[in-house]
C-alpha positions in Angstrom: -5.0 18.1 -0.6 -7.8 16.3 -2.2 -11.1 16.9 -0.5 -11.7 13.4 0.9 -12.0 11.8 4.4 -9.4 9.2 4.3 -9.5 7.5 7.0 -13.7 7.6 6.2 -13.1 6.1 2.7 -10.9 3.1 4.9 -13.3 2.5 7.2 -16.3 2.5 3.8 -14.2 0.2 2.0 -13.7 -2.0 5.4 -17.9 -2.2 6.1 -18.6 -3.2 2.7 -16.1 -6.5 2.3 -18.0 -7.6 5.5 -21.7 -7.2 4.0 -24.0 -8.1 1.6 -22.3 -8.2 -2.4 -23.8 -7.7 -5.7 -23.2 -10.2 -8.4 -19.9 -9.9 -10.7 -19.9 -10.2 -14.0 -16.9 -11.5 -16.2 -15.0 -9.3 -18.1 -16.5 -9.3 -22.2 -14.5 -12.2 -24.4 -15.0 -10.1 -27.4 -11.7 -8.7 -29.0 -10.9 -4.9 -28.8 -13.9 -2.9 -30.6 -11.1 -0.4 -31.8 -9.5 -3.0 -33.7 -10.0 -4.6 -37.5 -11.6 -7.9 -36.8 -9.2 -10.3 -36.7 -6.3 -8.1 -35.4 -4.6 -8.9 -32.6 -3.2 -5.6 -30.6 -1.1 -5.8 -27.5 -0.8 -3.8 -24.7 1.7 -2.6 -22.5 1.6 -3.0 -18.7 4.2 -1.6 -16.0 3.6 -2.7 -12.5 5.6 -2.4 -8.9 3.1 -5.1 -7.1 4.2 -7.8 -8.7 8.1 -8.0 -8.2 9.5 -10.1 -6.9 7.0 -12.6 -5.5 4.1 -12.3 -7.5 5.2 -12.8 -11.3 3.7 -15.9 -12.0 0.6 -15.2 -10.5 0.5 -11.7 -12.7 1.5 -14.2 -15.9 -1.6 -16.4 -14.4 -3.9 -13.3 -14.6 -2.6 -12.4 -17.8 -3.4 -15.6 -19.4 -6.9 -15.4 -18.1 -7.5 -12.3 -19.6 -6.2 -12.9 -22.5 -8.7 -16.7 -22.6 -11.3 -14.3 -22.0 -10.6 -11.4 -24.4 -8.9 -13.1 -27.5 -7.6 -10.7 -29.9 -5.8 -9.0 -27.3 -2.2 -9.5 -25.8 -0.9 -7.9 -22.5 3.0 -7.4 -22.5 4.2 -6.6 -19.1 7.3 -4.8 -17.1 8.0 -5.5 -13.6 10.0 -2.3 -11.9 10.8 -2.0 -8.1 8.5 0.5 -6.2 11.8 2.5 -5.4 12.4 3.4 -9.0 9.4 2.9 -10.6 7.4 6.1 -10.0 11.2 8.2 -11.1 10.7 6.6 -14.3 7.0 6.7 -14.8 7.6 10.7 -14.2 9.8 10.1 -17.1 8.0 8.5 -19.4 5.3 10.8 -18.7 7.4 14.0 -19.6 8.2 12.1 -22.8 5.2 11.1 -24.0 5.9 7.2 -23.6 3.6 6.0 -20.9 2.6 2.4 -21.2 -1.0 1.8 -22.5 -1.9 0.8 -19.1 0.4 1.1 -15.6 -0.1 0.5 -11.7 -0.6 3.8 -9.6 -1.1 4.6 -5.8 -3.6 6.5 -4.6 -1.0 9.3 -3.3 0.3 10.0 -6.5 -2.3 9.5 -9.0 -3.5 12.8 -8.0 -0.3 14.4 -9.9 -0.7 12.6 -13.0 -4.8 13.3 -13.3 -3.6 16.9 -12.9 -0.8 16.8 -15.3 -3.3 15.5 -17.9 -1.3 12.5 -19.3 -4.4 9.9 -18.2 -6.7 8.8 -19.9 -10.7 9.5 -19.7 -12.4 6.4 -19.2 -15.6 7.6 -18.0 -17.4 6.6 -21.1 -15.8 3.4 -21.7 -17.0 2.5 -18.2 -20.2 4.1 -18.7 -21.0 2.2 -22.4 -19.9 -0.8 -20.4 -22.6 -2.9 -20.2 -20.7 -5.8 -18.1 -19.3 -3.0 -15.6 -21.2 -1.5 -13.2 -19.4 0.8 -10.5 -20.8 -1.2 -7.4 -19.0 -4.4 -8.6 -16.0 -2.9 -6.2 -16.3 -2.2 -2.8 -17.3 0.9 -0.7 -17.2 4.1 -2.3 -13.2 3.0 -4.2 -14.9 3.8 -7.5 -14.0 6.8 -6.5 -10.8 7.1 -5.3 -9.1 7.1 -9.0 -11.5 10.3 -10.0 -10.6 13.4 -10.9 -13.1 16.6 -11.2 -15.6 13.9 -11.5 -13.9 12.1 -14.8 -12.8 8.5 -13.9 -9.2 8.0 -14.9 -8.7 4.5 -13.3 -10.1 1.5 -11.5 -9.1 0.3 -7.5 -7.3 -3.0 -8.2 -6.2 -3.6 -4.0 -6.0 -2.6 -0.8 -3.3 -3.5 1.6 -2.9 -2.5 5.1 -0.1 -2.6 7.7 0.0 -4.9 11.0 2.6 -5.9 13.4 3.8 -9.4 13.3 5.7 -10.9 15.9 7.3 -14.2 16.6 5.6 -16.4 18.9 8.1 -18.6 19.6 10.9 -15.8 21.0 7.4 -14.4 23.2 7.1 -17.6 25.0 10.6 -18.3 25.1 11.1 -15.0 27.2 7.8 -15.6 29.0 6.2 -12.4 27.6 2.5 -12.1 27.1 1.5 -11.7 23.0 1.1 -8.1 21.2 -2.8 -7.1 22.9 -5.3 -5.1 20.9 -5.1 -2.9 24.0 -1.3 -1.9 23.7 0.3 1.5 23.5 3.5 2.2 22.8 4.4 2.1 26.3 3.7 -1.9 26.5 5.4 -2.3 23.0 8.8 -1.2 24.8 8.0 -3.2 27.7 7.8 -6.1 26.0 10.6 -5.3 23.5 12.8 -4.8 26.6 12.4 -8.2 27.4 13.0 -10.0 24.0 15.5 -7.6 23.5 18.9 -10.4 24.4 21.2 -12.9 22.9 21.5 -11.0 18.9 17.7 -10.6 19.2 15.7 -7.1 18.7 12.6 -6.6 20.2 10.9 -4.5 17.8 11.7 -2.8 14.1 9.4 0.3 12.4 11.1 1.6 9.2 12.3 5.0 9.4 11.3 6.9 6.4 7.8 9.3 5.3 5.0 6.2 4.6 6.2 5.3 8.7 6.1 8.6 9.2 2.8 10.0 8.7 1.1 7.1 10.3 3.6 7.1 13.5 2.7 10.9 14.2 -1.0 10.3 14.0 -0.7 7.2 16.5 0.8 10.6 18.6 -2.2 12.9 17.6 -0.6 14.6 14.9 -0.4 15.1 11.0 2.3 15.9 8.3 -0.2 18.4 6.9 -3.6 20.2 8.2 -7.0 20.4 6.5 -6.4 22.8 4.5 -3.1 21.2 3.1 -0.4 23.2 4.7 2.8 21.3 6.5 2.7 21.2 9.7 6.2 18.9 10.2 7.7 20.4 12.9 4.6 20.8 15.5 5.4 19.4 19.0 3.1 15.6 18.6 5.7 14.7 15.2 8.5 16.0 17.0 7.7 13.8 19.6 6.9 10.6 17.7 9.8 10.9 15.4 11.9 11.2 18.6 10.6 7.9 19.4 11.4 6.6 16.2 15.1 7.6 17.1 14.6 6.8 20.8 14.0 2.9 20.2 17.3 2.4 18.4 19.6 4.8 20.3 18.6 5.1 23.6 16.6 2.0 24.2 18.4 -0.4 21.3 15.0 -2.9 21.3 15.4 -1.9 17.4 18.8 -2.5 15.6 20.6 0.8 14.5 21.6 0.5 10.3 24.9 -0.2 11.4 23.5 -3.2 13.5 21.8 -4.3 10.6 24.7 -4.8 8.9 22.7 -4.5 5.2 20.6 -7.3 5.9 16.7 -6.8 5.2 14.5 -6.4 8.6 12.5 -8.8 7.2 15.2 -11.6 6.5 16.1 -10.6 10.3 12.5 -11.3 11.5 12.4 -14.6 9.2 15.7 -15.5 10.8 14.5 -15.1 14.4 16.6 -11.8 14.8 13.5 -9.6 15.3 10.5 -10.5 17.5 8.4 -7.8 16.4 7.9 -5.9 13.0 5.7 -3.4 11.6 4.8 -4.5 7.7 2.4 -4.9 5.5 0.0 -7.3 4.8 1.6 -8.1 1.2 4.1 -10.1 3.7 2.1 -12.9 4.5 3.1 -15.3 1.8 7.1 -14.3 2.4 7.0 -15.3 6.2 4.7 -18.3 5.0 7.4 -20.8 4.9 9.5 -19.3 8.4 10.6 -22.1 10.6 8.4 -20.9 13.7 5.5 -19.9 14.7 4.3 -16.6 14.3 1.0 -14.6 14.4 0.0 -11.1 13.6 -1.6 -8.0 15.9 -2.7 -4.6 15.9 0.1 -1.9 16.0 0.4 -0.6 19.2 -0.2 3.6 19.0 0.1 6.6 22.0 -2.4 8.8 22.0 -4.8 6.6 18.7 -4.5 3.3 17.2 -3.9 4.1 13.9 -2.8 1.9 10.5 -1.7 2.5 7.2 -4.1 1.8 4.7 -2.5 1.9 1.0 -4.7 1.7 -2.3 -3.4 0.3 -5.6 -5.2 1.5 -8.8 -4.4 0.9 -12.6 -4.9 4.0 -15.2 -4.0 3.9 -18.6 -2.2 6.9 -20.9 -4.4 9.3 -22.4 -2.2 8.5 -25.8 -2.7 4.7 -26.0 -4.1 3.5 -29.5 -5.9 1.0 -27.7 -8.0 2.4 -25.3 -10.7 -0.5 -25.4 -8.3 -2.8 -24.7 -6.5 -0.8 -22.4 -10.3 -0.5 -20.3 -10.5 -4.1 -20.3 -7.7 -5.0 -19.1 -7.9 -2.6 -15.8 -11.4 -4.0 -15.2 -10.2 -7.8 -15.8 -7.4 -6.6 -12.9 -9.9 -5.3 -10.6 -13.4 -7.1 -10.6 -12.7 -9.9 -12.4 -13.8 -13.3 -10.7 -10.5 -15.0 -11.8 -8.3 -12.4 -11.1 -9.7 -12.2 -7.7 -9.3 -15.9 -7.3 -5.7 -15.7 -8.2 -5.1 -12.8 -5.8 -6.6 -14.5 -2.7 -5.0 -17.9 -3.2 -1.5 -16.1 -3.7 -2.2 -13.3 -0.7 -1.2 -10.9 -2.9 -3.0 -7.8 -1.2 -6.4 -7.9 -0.7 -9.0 -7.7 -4.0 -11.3 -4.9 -4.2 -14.1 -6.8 -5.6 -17.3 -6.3 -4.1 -17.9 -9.9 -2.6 -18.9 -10.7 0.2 -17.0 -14.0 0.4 -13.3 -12.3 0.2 -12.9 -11.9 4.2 -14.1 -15.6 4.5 -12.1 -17.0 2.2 -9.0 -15.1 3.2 -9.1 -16.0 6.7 -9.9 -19.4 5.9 -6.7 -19.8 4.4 -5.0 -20.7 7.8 -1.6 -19.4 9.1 -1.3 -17.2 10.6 -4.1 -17.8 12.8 -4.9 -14.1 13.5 -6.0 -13.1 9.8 -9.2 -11.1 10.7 -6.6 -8.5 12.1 -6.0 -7.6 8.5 -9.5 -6.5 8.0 -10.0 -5.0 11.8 -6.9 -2.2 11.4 -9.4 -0.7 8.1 -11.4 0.2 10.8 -8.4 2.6 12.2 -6.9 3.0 8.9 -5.2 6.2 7.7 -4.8 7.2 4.1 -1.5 8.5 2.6 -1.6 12.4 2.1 -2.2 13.7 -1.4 -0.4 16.8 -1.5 0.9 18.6 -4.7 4.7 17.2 -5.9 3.9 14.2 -3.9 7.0 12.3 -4.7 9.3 15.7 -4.0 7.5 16.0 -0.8 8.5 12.2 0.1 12.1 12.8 -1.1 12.8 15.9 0.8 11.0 15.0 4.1 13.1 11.3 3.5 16.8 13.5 3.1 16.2 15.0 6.9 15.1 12.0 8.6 18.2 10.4 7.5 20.4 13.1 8.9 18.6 12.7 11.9 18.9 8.8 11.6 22.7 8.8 11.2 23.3 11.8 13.4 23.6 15.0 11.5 20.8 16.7 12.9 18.8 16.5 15.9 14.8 15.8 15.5 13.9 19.5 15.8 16.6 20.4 13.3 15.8 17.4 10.7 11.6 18.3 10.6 12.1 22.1 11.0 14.3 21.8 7.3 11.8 19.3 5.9 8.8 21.8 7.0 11.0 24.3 5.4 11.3 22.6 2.3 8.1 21.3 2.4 6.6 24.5 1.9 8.4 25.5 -0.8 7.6 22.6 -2.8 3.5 22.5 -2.6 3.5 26.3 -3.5 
């Protein structure tokens, strides 16, 4: 595993939106230096973040960027998160990476190794508009690699629970408390749980995973990188994963869900609690009650997911220049940071220390400094070697324990099984 305290680089990233900032410095107007003057390049740009309700405000950020850098042209893809990183792996094998694409921090670890990014340290260092404390915390290093820079933070997001106000008072139950465990979650849950209404939904699959076995005191892997699937806290947390759907039924089974979305079931008043991320806020905007946001209740911890976006570009792009200016526009860039406030579209990086005002200034839902307070319990994915593999196979056995073919021992003693195999 990489050699970093995650949930340290959270909390880092957390203390420094909330102090002091250094000034930030537009991007440079001047057209790519690796160009002919005069010649206008373009650049390619795959992202998952955008799709499906942040387009326009990507094509607003473009347009910026390309009003501040003339010469240069950004052409862009859009490709759902649950294909996007097959076909990246493809275009990486091939040799066809776009000049510039959007990475996680859990996988850009496979891609530094693999060699198919691109150095930017000395485009960053000859930078004389960039410095690395223009973003927040220590995330100027998160994209490094044996201490060569091979992208830039663009966002953070983080996971809360949000729960419908309206169903809480309707059933006389008290609000989601910063104080609650799991054991008041299915209290309450029991009690909104009537009349085609769920109390509660968590996803079942490896990003709910990790962090639902940590709220328990326990890990998908220890420090020194080995699986440790199958110990006795994820056996337990996983069984109440399952538990909350089959033996207490405050969570709708798949079959109850009947293919609709647990977030069109929260929007339509069919769920009164839900575990999601903070990239929701502008979806539930327009629901037709009220609605707030919480902590997640945990066991043993309170813990939260904490994921980081970045943006690398391919080590073969014949536009490197323009491919650094680009990923800088995207990640410190005054406008782009505007843009990505005003549309809630994750929170910018950007080392100012007026982003926590302004977002929570923003209004609904009235509980927005939660956002900001679970980085201060915030968990990291893991980086392990074959990252996406590892998510696939641990994925395949909590299904079979989802739909019944396995019991919770069975399903993580296979995935620790494969597991193994596949970080060798």
């Amino acid at each position: 595993m990489r050699k970093m305290n995650k949930r340290m680089m959270a909390v880092t990233l957390a203390c420094a939106m909330l102090i002091g900032a250094v000034g930030l410095t537009g991007c440079g107007k001047s057209a790519d230096e690796g160009s002919k003057a005069g010649e206008e390049v373009t650049i390619k740009y795959t992202t998952y973040s955008a799709g499906p309700d942040h387009i326009q405000d990507l094509e607003s950020m473009i347009a910026e960027f390309e009003k501040q850098n003339e010469g240069i042209k950004v052409d862009y893809e859009v490709i759902g998160y649950s294909d996007y990183f097959t076909k990246l792996q493809t275009q990486a094998a091939s040799k066809t990476l776009p000049d510039v694409f959007e990475i996680n921090y859990e996988n850009f670890i496979n891609y530094a190794q693999n060699g198919v990014l691109l150095d930017m340290s000395t485009l960053a260092g000859d930078d004389e508009d960039f410095k690395p404390e223009m973003l927040s915390g220590n995330s100027i290093e998160y994209f490094k690699y044996d201490e060569k820079l091979y992208g830039l933070t663009e966002k953070f997001s983080d996971v809360v629970m949000y729960y419908n106000k309206d169903l809480f008072d309707q059933a006389g139950v008290e609000y989601p408390q910063a104080d609650w465990t799991w054991k008041e979650e299915l209290e309450a849950a029991q009690a909104l749980t009537k009349d085609g209404v769920y109390g509660s939904y968590s996803p079942v699959q490896y990003y709910e995973l990790y962090k639902t076995v940590a709220q328990n005191g326990g890990a998908l892997f220890d420090e020194k990188g080995n699986p440790t699937i199958d110990s006795k806290e994820n056996t337990e947390a996983v069984q109440w994963m399952m538990d909350k759907m089959y033996l207490y039924n405050i969570q709708p089974t798949p079959e109850q869900m009947s293919g609709k979305s647990p977030e069109d079931m929260f929007k339509n008043s069919e769920i009164a609690m839900i575990r999601t991320g903070s990239w929701m806020l502008s979806t539930f905007a327009d629901a037709g009650f009220n609605w707030d946001i919480a902590l997640e209740p945990g066991n043993t911890k309170k813990v939260h997911h904490v994921f980081v976006d970045g943006m690398a570009a391919s080590k073969t792009t014949k536009n490197p220049e323009a491919a650094w200016k680009f990923i800088k526009f995207m990640s410190v860039d005054p406008a782009a940071t505007k843009i990505r406030l005003e549309s809630n579209w994750d929170l910018p990086v950007a080392n100012d220390a007026t982003v926590k005002e302004k977002f929570i200034a923003q209004g609904k839902p009235e509980s927005r400094e939660v956002i900001f307070e679970a980085l201060d319990t915030g968990i990291m994915p893991p980086v392990v070697k074959n990252n996406s593999q590892v998510q696939d196979a641990v994925n395949e056995e909590l299904n079979k324990a989802l739909i019944g073919q396995a019991t919770v021992e069975e399903a993580l003693s296979a995935a620790q099984e494969k597991v193994a195999k596949i970080i060798k």
